[in-house]
Every structure is written in structure tokens, then in C-alpha cells.
N, C-alpha and C positions, 0 to 999 in steps of 0.2 A: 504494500500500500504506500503511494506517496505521499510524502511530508504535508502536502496540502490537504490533499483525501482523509488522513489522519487527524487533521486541524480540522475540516470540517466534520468530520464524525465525532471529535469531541464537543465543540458548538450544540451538533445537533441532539447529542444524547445530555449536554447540560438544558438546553430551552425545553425537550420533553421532562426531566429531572421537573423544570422547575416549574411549569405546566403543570404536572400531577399535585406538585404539592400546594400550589395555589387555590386548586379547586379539593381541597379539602382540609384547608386552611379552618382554624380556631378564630369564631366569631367572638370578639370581642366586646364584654359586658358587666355591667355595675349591675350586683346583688341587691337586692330591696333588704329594706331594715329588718325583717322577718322571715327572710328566706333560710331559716334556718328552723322558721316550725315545722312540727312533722308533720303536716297537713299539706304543704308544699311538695312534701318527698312522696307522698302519696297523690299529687299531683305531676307530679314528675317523673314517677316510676312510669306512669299510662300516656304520657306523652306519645304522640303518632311519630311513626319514621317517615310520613309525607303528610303536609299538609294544602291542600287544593294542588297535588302535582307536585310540590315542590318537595324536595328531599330535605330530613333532616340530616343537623353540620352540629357538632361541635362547639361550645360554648366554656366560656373561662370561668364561668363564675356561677355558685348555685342557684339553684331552683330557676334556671333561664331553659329557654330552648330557641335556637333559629333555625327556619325552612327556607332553601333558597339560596341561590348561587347567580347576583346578590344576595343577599337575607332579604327577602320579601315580608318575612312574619318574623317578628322575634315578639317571645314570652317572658314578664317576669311574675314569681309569686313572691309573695311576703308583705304585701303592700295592706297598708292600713284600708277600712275596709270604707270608701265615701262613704258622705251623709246624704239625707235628702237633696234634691239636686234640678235645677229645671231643664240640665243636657235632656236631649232625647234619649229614651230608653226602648231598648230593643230587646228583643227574645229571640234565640236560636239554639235549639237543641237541649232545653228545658233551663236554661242559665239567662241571668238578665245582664246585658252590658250597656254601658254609659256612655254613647257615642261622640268621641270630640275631633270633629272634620272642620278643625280651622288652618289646617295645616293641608287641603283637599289639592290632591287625590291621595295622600295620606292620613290613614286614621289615628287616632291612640282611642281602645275601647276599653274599658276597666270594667272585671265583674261588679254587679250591684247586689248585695243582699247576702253576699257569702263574707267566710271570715278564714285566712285571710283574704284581702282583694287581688285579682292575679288584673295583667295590666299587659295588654296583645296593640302591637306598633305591627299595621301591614299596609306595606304598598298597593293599594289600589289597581296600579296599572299594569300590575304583575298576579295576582291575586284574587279570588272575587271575595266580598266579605263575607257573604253568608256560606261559601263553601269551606273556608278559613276556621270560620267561628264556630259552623258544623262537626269539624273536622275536631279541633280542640276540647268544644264544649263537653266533649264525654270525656275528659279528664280532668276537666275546671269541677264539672257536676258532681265529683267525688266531694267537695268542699260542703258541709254543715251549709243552708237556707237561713238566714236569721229576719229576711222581710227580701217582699217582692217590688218589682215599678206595679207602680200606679199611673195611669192615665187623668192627666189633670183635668178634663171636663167629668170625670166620673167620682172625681174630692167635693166635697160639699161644701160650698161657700160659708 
């Protein structure tokens, strides 16, 4: 093999090297204050290995999860659980979350009514929400119900 031939077969076996290890790179993530309850780890044991298609990756830090290569979806659990609230509340897959699309076509949705709060950041344009939220919510659902949404024309003045 010539000296060049050789050069570039090192090149091309270092950018494949470094290829493989990019896409299965450590997503990078700050632990909620309570990711250390065991209600979290019992949230995180049932976590999906794909979430709306997307593959779960690897995370540095407890009770997280990211799907996606970008990360489309990252989870965190431990979070103090909201109060009453006049975001809009949704329901998907028996779990209530707190939808905050000021950041749109990006979400941050935080469970309502469980304890801890677990707290789902996903890319919209990668993502759909309700397949997302489907996908998760049967591992959020493990989490204790301690009050539901309510529909504010159905509160009594």
C-alpha cells in the first residue's frame, strides 16, 4: 500500500471512529432537586427505548432521559410538583400536563397533579406531542395522582 493510500485509510477509519461515536454521544443534563426520590427511579426504570421514533441516548445525570439524535425529547423527574395554574392543561394517556408553548414550536410540558413533577422539553418539528406524551405517559402514570386539571368554565364562580 502507498504512503498516501495508507494516509488516507487512516483519515478515513479516524472520521468513521469518530462518526460512530458522535451518534451515541452522552446527552448532556442538570438533575432536578429531587431526582433522587425513588418515585423517579420507578419512573425511570419504564422509560421507552423510543419515543415517537426516536431512539433513546444516554444521559449524565439522574432520573433524565433523551430520545433523538438531536435530542428531540429530553425528561426530567424530581421537580417540585406546580400549583394551581391558568397554562393550559392537557391529558394524554391518563397523566395531566401543563403546556408552556412560549418558546413554539418548542414545548416544556410538566406533569400536573403527580408528586414528584416530571418536566418533558420536545421539539415540535421533530416530534409530534401527543405521540411523545403517549409514549412516556405510561411511565410518568407510575407517579401517586394527588388532584387532576380542571376546566375553568366548569369552576364555579
Amino acid at each position: 500500500m502507498t504512503r498516501s493510500r495508507l494516509a488516507l485509510a487512516v483519515v478515513l477509519a479516524a472520521v468513521a471512529t469518530t462518526g460512530l461515536t458522535a451518534c451515541s454521544s452522552t446527552v448532556a443534563m442538570q438533575p432536578a432537586e429531587g431526582a433522587n426520590d425513588p418515585a423517579c427511579a420507578d419512573v425511570t426504570v419504564r422509560l421507552p427505548g423510543a419515543v415517537d421514533g426516536q431512539a433513546r441516548r444516554w444521559t449524565d445525570a439522574q432520573a433524565t432521559g433523551a430520545w433523538g439524535d438531536p435530542a428531540a425529547v429530553l425528561l426530567t423527574c424530581g421537580l417540585e410538583p406546580p400549583g394551581p395554574s391558568t397554562m393550559r392543561c392537557i391529558t394524554v394517556g391518563g397523566v395531566d400536563w401543563l403546556v408552556d408553548d412560549s418558546d413554539a414550536p418548542r414545548f416544556t410540558l410538566t406533569s400536573y397533579g403527580r408528586t414528584p413533577a416530571v418536566q418533558v422539553y420536545l421539539d415540535n418539528e421533530i416530534v409530534s406531542p401527543n405521540g411523545a406524551l403517549d409514549d412516556l405517559s405510561r411511565a410518568v402514570g407510575v407517579l401517586p395522582t394527588t388532584t387532576a386539571c380542571t376546566n375553568p368554565e366548569s369552576v364555579p364562580e
